[in-house]
C-alpha positions as a Markdown table, in Angstrom:
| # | Residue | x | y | z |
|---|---|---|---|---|
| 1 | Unk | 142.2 | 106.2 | 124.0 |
| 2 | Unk | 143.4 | 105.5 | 120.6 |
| 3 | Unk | 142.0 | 101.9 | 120.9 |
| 4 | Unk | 138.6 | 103.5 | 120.7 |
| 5 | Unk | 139.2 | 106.6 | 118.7 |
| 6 | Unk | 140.1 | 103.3 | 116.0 |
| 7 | Unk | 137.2 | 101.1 | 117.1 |
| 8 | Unk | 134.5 | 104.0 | 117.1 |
| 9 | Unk | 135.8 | 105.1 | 113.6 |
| 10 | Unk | 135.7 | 101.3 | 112.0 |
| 11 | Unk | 132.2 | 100.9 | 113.2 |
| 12 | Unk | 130.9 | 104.0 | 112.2 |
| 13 | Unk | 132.0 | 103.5 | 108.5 |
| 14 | Unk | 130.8 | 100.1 | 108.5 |
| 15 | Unk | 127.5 | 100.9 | 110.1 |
| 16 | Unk | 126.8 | 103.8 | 107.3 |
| 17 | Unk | 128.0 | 101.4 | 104.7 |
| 18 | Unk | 125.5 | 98.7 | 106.0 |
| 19 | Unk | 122.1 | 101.0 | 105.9 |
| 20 | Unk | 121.4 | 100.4 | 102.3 |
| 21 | Unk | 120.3 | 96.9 | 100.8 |
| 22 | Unk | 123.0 | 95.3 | 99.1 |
| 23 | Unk | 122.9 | 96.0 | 95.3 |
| 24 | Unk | 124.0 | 92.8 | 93.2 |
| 25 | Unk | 127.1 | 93.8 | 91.1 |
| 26 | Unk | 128.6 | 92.2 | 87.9 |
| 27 | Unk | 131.6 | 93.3 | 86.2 |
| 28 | Unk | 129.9 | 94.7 | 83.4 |
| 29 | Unk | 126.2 | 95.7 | 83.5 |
| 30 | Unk | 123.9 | 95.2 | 80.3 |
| 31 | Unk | 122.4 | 98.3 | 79.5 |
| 32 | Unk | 118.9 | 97.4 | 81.2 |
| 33 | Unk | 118.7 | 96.3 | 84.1 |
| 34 | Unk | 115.5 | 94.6 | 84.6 |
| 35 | Unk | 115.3 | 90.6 | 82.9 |
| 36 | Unk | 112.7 | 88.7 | 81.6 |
| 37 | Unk | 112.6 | 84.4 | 80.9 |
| 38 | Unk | 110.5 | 83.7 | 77.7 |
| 39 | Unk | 107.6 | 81.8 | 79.1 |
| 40 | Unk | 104.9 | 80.0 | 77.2 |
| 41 | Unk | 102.3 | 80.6 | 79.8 |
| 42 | Unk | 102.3 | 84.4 | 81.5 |
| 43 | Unk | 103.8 | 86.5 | 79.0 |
| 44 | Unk | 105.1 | 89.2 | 81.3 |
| 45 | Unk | 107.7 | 90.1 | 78.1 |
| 46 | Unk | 104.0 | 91.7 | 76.1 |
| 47 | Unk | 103.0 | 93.3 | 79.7 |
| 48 | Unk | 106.8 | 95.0 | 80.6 |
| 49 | Unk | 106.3 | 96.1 | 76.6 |
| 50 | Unk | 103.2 | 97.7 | 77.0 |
| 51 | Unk | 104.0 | 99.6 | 80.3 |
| 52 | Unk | 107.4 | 100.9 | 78.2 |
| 53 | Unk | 109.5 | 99.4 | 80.8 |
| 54 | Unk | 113.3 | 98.6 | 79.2 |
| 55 | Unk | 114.0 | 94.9 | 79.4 |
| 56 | Unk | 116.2 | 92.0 | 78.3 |
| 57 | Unk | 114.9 | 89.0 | 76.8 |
| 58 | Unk | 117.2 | 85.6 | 78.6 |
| 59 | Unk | 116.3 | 82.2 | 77.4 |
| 60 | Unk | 115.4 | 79.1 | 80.2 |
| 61 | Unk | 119.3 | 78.0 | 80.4 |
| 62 | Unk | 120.6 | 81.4 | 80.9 |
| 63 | Unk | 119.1 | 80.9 | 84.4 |
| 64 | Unk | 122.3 | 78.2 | 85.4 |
| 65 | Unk | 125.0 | 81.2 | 84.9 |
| 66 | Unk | 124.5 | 82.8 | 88.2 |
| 67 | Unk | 127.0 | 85.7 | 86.7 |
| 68 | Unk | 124.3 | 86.0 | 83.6 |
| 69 | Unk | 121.7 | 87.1 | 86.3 |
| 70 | Unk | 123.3 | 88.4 | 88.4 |
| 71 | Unk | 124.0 | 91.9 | 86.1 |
| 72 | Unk | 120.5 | 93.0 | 86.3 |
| 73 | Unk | 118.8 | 94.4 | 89.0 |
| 74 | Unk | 114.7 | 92.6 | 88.4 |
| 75 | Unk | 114.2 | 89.3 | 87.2 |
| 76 | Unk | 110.8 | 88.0 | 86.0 |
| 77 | Unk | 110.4 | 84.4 | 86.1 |
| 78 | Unk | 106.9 | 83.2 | 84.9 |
| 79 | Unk | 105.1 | 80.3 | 84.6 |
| 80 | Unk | 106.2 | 78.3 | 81.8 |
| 81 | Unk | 109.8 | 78.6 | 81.5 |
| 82 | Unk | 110.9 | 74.9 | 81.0 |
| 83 | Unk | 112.2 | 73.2 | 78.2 |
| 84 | Unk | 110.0 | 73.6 | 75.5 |
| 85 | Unk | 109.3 | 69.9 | 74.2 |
| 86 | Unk | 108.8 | 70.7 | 70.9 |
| 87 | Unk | 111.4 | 72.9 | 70.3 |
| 88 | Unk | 114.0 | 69.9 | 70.9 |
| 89 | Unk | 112.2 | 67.7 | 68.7 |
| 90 | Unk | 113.0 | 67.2 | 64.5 |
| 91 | Unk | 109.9 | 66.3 | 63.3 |
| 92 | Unk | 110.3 | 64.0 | 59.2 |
| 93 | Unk | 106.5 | 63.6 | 57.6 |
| 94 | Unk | 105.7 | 62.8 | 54.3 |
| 95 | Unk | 102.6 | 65.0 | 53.5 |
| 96 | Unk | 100.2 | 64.6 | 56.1 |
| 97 | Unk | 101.7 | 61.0 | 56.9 |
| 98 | Unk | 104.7 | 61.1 | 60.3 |
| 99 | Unk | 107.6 | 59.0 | 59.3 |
| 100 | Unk | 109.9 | 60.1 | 62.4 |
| 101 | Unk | 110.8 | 62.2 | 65.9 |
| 102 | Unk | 113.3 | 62.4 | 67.4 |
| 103 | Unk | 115.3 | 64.8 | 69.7 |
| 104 | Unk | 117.8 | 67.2 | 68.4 |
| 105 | Unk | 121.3 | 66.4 | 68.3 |
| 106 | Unk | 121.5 | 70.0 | 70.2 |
| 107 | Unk | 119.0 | 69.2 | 72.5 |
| 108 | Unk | 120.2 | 70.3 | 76.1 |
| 109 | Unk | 118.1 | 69.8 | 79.6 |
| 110 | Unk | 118.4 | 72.5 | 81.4 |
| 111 | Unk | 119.4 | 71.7 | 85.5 |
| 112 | Unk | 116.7 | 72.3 | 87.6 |
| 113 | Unk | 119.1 | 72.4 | 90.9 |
| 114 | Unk | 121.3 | 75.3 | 89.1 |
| 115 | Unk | 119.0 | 77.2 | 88.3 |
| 116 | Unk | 117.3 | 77.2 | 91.5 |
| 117 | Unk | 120.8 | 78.1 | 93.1 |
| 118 | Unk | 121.0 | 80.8 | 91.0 |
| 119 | Unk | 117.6 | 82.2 | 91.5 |
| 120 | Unk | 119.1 | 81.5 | 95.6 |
| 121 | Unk | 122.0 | 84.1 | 95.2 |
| 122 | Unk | 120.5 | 86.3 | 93.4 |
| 123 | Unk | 117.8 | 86.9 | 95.4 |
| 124 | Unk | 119.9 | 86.8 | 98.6 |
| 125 | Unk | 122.4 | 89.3 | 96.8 |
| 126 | Unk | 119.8 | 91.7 | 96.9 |
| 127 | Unk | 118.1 | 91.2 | 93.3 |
| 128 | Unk | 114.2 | 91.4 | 93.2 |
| 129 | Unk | 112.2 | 88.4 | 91.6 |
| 130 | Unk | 109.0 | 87.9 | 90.1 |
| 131 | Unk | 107.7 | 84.0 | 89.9 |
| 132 | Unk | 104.1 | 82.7 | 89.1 |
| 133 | Unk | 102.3 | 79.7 | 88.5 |
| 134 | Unk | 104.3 | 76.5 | 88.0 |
| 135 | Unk | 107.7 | 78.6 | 88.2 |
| 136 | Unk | 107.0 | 77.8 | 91.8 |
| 137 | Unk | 109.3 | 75.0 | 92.0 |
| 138 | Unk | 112.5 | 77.1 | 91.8 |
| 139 | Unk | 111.6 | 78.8 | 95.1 |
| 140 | Unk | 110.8 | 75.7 | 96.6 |
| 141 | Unk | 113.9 | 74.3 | 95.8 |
| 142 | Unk | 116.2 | 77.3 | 96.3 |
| 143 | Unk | 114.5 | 78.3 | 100.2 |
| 144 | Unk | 111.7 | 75.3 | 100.3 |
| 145 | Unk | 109.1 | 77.3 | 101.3 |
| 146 | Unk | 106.0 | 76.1 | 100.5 |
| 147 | Unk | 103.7 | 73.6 | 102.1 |
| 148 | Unk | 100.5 | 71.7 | 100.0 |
| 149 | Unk | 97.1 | 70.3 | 100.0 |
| 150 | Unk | 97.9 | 66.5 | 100.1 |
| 151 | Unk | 101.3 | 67.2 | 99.2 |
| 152 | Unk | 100.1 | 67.7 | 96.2 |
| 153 | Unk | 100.6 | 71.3 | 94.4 |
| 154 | Unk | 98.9 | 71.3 | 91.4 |
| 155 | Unk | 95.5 | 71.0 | 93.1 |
| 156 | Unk | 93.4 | 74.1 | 91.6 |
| 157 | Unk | 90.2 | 74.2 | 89.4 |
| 158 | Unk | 89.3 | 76.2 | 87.0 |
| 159 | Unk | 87.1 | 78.5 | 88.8 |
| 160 | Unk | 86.2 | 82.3 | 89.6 |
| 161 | Unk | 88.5 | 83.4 | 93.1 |
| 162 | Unk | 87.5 | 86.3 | 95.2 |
| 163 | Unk | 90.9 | 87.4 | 96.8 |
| 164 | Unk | 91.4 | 89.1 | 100.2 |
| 165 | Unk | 94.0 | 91.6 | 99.6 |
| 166 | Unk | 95.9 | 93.4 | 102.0 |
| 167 | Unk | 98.8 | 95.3 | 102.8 |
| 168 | Unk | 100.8 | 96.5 | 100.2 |
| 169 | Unk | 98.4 | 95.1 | 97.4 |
| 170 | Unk | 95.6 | 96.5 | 99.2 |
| 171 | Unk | 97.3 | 100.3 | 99.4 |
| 172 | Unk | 98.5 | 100.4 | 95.8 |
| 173 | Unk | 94.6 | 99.3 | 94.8 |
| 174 | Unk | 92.4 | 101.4 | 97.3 |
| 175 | Unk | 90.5 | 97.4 | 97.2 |
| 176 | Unk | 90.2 | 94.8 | 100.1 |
| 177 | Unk | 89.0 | 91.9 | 97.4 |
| 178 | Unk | 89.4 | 91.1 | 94.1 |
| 179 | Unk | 88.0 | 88.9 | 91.8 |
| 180 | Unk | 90.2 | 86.7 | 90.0 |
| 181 | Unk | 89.5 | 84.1 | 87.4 |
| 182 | Unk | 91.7 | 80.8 | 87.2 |
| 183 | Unk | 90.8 | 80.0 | 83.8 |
| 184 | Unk | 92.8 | 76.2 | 83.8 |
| 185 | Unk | 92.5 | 73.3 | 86.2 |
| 186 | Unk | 95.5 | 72.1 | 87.9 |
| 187 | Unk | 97.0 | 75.7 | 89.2 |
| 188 | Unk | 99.4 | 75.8 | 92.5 |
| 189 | Unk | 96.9 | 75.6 | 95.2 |
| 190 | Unk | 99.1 | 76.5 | 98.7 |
| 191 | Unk | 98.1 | 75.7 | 101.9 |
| 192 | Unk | 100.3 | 78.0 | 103.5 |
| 193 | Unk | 104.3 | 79.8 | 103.2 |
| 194 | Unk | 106.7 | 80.3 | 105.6 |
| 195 | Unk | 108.4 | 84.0 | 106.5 |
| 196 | Unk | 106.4 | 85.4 | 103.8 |
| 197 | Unk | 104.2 | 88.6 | 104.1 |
| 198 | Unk | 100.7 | 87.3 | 102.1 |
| 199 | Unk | 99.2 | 89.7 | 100.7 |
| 200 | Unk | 96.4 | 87.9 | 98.7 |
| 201 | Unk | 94.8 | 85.0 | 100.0 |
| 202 | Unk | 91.2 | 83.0 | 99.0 |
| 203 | Unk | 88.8 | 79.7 | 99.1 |
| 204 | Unk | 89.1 | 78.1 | 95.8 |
| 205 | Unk | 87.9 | 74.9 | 94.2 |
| 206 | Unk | 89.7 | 71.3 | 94.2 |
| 207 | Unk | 89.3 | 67.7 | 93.1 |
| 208 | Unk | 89.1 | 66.9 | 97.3 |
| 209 | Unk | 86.7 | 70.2 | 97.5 |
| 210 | Unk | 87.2 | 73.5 | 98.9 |
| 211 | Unk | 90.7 | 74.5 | 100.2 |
| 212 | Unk | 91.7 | 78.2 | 101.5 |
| 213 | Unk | 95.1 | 79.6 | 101.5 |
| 214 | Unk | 98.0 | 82.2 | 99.7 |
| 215 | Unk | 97.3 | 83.4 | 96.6 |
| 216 | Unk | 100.1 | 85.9 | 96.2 |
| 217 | Unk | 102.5 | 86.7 | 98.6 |
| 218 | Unk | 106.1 | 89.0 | 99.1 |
| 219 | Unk | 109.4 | 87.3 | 100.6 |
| 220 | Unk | 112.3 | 88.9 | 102.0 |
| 221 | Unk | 115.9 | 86.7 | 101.8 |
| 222 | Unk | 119.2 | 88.4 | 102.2 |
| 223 | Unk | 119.3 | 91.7 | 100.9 |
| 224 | Unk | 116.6 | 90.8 | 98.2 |
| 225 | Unk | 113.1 | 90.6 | 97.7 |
| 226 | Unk | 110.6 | 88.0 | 95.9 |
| 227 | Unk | 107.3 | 88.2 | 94.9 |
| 228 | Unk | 105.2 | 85.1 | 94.1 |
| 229 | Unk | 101.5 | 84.4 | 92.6 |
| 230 | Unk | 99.7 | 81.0 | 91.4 |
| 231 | Unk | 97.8 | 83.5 | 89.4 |
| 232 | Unk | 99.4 | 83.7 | 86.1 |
| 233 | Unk | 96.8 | 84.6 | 83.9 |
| 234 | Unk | 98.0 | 87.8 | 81.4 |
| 235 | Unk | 94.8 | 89.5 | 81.7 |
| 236 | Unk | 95.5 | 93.1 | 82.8 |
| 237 | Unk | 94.2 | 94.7 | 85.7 |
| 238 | Unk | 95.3 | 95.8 | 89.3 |
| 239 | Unk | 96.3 | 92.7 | 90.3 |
| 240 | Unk | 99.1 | 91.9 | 87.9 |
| 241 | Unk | 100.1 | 96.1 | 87.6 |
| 242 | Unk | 100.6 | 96.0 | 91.3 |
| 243 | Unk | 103.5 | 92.6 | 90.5 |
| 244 | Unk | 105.0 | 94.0 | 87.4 |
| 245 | Unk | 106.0 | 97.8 | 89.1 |
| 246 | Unk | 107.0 | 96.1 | 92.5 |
| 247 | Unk | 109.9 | 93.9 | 91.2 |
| 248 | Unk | 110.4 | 96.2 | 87.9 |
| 249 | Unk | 111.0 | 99.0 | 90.0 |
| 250 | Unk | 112.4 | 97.8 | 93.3 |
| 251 | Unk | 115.3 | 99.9 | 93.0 |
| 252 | Unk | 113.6 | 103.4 | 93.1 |
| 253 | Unk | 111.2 | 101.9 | 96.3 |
| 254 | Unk | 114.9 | 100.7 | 97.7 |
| 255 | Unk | 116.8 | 104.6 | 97.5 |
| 256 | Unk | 113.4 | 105.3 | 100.0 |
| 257 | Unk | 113.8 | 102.8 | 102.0 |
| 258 | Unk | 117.6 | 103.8 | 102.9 |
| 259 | Unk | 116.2 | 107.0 | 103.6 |
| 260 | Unk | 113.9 | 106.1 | 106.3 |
| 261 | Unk | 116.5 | 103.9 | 107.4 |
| 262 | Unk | 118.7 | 106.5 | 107.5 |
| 263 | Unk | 116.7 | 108.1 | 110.4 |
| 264 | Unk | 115.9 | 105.0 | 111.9 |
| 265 | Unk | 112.2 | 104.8 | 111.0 |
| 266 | Unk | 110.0 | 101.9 | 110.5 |
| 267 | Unk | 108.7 | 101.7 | 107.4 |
| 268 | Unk | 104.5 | 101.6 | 107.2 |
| 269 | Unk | 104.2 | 101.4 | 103.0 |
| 270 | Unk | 105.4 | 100.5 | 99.6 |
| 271 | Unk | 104.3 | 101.9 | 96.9 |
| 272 | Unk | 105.6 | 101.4 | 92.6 |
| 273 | Unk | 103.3 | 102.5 | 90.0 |
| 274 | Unk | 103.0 | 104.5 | 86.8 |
| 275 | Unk | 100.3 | 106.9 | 85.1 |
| 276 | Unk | 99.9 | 104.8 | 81.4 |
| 277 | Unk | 98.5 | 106.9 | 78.8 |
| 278 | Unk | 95.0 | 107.5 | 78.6 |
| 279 | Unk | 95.0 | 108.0 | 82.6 |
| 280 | Unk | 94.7 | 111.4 | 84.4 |
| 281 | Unk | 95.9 | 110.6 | 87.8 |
| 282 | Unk | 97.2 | 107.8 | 90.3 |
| 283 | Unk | 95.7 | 107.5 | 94.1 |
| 284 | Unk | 96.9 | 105.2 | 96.7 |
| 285 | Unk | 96.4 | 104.6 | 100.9 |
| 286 | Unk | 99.1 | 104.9 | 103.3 |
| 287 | Unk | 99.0 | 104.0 | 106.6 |
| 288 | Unk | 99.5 | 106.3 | 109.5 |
| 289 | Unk | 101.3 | 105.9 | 113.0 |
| 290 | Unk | 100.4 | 107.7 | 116.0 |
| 291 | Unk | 102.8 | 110.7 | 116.0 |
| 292 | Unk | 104.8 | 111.8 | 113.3 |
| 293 | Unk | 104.9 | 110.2 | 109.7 |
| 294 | Unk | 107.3 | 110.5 | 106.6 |
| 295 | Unk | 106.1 | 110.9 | 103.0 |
| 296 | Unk | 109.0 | 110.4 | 101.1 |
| 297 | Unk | 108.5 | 110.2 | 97.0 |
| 298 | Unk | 110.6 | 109.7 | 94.2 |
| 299 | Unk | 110.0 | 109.6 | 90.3 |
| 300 | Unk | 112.3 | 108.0 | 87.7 |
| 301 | Unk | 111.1 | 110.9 | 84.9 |
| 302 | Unk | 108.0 | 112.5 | 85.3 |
| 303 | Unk | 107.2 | 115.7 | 87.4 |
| 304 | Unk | 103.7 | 115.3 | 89.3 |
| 305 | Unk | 101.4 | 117.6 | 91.2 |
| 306 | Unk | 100.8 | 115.8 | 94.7 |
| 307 | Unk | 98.0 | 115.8 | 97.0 |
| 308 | Unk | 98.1 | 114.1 | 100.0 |
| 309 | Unk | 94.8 | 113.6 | 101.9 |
| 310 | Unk | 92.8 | 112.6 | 104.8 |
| 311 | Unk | 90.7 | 110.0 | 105.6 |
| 312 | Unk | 87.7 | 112.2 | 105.0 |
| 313 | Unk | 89.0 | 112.8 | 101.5 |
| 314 | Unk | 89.9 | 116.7 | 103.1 |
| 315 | Unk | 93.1 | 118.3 | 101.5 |
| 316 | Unk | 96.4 | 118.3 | 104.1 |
| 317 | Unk | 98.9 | 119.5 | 101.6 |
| 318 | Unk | 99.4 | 120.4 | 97.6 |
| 319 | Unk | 102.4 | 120.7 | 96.1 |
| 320 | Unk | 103.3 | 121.5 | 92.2 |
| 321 | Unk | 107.1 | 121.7 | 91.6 |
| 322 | Unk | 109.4 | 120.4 | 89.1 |
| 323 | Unk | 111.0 | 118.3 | 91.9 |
| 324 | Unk | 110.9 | 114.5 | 91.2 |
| 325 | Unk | 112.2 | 114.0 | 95.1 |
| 326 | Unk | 109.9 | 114.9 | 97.7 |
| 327 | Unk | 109.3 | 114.6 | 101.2 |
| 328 | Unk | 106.2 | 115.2 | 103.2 |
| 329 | Unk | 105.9 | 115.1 | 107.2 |
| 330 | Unk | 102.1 | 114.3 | 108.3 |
| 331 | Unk | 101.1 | 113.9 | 112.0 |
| 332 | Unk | 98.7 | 112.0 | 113.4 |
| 333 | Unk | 97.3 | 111.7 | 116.8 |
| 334 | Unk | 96.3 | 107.8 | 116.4 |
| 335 | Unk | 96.9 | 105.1 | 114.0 |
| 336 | Unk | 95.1 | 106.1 | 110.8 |
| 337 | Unk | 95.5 | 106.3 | 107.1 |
| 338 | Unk | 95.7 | 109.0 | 104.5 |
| 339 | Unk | 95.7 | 109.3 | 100.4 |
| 340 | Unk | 98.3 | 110.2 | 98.3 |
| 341 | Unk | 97.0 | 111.4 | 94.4 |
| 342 | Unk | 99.8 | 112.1 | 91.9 |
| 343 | Unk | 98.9 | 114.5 | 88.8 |
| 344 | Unk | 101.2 | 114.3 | 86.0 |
| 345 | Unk | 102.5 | 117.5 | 85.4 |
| 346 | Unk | 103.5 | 117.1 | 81.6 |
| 347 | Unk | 102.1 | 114.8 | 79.0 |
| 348 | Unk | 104.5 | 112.7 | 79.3 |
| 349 | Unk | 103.3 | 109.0 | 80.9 |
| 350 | Unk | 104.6 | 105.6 | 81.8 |
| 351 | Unk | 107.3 | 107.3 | 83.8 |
| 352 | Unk | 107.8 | 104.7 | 87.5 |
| 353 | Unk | 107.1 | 106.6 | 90.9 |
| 354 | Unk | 108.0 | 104.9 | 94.3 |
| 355 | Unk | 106.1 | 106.5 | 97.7 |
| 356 | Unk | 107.1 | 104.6 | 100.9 |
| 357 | Unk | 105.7 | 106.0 | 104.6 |
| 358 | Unk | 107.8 | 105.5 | 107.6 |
| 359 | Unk | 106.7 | 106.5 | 111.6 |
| 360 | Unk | 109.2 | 108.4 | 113.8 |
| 361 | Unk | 111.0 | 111.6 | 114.1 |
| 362 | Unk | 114.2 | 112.6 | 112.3 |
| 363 | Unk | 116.8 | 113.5 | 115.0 |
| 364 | Unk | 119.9 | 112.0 | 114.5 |
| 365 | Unk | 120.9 | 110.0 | 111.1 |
| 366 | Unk | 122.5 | 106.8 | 111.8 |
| 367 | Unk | 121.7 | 107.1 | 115.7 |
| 368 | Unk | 121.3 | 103.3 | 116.1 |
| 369 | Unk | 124.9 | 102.5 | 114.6 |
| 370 | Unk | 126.2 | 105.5 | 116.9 |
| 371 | Unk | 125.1 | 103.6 | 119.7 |
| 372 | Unk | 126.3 | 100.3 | 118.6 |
| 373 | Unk | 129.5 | 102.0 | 117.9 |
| 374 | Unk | 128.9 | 103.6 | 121.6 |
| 375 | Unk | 128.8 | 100.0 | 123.0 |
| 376 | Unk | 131.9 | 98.8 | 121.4 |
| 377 | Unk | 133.6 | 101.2 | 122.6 |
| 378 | Unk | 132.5 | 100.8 | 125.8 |
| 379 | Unk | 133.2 | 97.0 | 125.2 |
| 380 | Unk | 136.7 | 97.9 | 123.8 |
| 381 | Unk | 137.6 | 99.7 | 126.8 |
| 382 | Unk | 136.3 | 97.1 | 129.4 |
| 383 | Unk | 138.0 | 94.3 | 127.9 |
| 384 | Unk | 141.2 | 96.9 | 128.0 |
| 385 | Unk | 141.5 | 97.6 | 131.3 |
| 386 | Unk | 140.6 | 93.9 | 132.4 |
| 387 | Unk | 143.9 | 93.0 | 129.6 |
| 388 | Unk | 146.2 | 96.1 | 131.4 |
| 389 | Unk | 145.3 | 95.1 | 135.5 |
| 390 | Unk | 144.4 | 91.7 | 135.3 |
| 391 | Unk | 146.5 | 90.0 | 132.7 |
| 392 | Unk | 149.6 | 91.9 | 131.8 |
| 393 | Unk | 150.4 | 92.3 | 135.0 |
| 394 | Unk | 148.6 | 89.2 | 137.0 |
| 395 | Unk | 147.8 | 89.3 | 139.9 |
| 396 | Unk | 149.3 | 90.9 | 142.6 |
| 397 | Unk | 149.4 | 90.2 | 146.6 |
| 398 | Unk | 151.1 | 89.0 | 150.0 |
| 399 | Unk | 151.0 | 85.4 | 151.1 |
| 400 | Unk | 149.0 | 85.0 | 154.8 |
| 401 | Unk | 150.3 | 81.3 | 156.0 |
């Protein structure tokens, strides 16, 4: 009995230590803990600055110290980190007349391999990653992921792409297409990505004609999350909004998550976004399942006035409280889909919110460890009295000759 009373109590603590993702730690944290690699391509550093999201600024070698990364929580990585040519060259002219280049004596080549193991653990530690455009060899070289056109990646044209969006993309923008301009030849053209939920995808031009496959897709390994596009043009819109919020503020959509995990309830919807200044409110789709849904909400500073809709645009529910963590319970008698609209309550703007859905009652939190724990113990004590009658002992009988 004590056997068990042991086993039961070892599993149960492990199992309620296991729901949530695994966070990456570091000895010492920098004070913000989302990171950004100066690019000379897609200058996520102006975008993070305009959305007033708090960031570090890490140069291209800073990605070999895994134990750099490793102290934030987000990690942008676009297109156009590389060595910088010209910044390792010293350039001698004589007014308008060259007389020499050459490299600089501290010129230093960053290793491709490290840095790809580092993006590796960190991800798999439970960091969130953004990567576009030709930052797409990391991934390929840290989980090799990716298959081409030809073998070839760099097969794009410039050209005007209209984008099938779905899922996640598709909730966050109330759009099934998009229109998206590639405005320089020789972008990452993939055929296709393995274990990767795609969540843009579109016909687009090449050298040997017209190819279809991912345009932007999300990537769960370990405990962490990655998010990749071959669109890395700055241009503002939906599109790129829906990236930035996603990895900048995986770690609000994560507390949600282990909340519906909690209960044991599969999540349906993801959901990061802000209210910028000049906006008056925020609406997004969320999936239903047949039975009874979670709402669950969570804002980093800003109160909001929530309405949560139906299909038909009716009102199911308002709420205006000063409570920046909410939960809302919707049923539904088949698979369907409802709105959620956020009012800022103050004037106060740029503040992240994360909404996840998740199907299935609340009864009992942690059930599914319970019964795992259940099942060891019912292993425990199998494998007990087999050891006390069978082995201990041996076995026992008279001799018929």
């Amino acid at each position: 009995m004590a056997l068990a009373i042991v086993v039961m109590a070892a599993v149960l603590c492990a199992g309620a230590h296991a729901v949530p993702r695994h966070r990456n730690k570091a000895p010492t944290r920098p004070r913000n803990q989302v990171a950004v690699v100066r690019s000379k391509y897609d200058d996520v550093e102006a975008t993070l600055r305009y959305y007033r999201i708090p960031h570090d600024l890490l140069f291209y070698r800073d990605l070999e110290n895994p134990e750099r990364v490793a102290a934030y929580r987000s990690l942008f990585v676009p297109s156009g980190v590389d060595n910088l040519l010209e910044e390792g060259l010293d350039v001698y002219a004589n007014n308008f007349r060259f007389k020499s280049v050459t490299l600089k004596p501290d010129f230093y080549e960053v290793d491709r391999d490290k840095v790809a193991l580092t993006v590796r653990r960190f991800i798999k530690n439970g960091g969130s990653a953004y990567f576009s455009g030709y930052s797409f060899d990391y991934l390929q070289r840290a989980f090799n992921m990716f298959e081409y056109f030809e073998n070839f990646p760099y097969m794009g044209l410039s050209s005007h792409v209209e984008a099938d969006v779905r899922n996640d993309l598709s909730r966050f923008s109330l759009k099934r297409r998009m229109g998206l301009v590639y405005d320089h030849p020789g972008w990452i053209g993939l055929r296709s990505v393995r274990n990767a939920e795609v969540i843009a995808s579109g016909s687009f031009d090449t050298a040997r004609g017209i190819r279809s496959g991912p345009l932007a897709f999300l990537a769960r390994r370990g405990s962490g999350e990655m998010l990749y596009t071959s669109y890395d043009s700055s241009a503002p819109g939906e599109f790129r909004r829906f990236g930035i919020y996603r990895i900048a503020g995986a770690r609000l959509m994560e507390d949600l998550e282990d909340m519906a995990a909690k209960w044991g309830q599969g999540v349906t919807g993801r959901i990061i976004n802000a209210v910028h200044g000049g906006e008056y409110a925020a609406t997004h789709r969320l999936d239903l399942a047949a039975g009874t849904n979670y709402i669950y909400f969570h804002s980093d500073r800003e109160y909001f006035q929530i309405d949560l809709l139906d299909r038909g645009l009716s009102l199911i529910e308002s709420r205006d409280i000063f409570d920046r963590d909410q939960t809302f319970v919707v049923d539904s008698g088949r698979e369907d889909h409802c709105y959620i609209r956020l009012y800022p309550s103050t004037n106060d703007r740029f503040g992240i919110y994360a909404v996840v859905s998740a199907s299935g009652r609340r009864t009992v939190p942690y059930r599914y460890h319970f019964l795992a724990a259940l099942g060891v113990i019912a292993a425990a004590g199998a494998g007990y009295f087999m050891y006390r009658h069978f082995v201990s002992t041996g076995y026992r009988g008279r001799w018929r000759g």
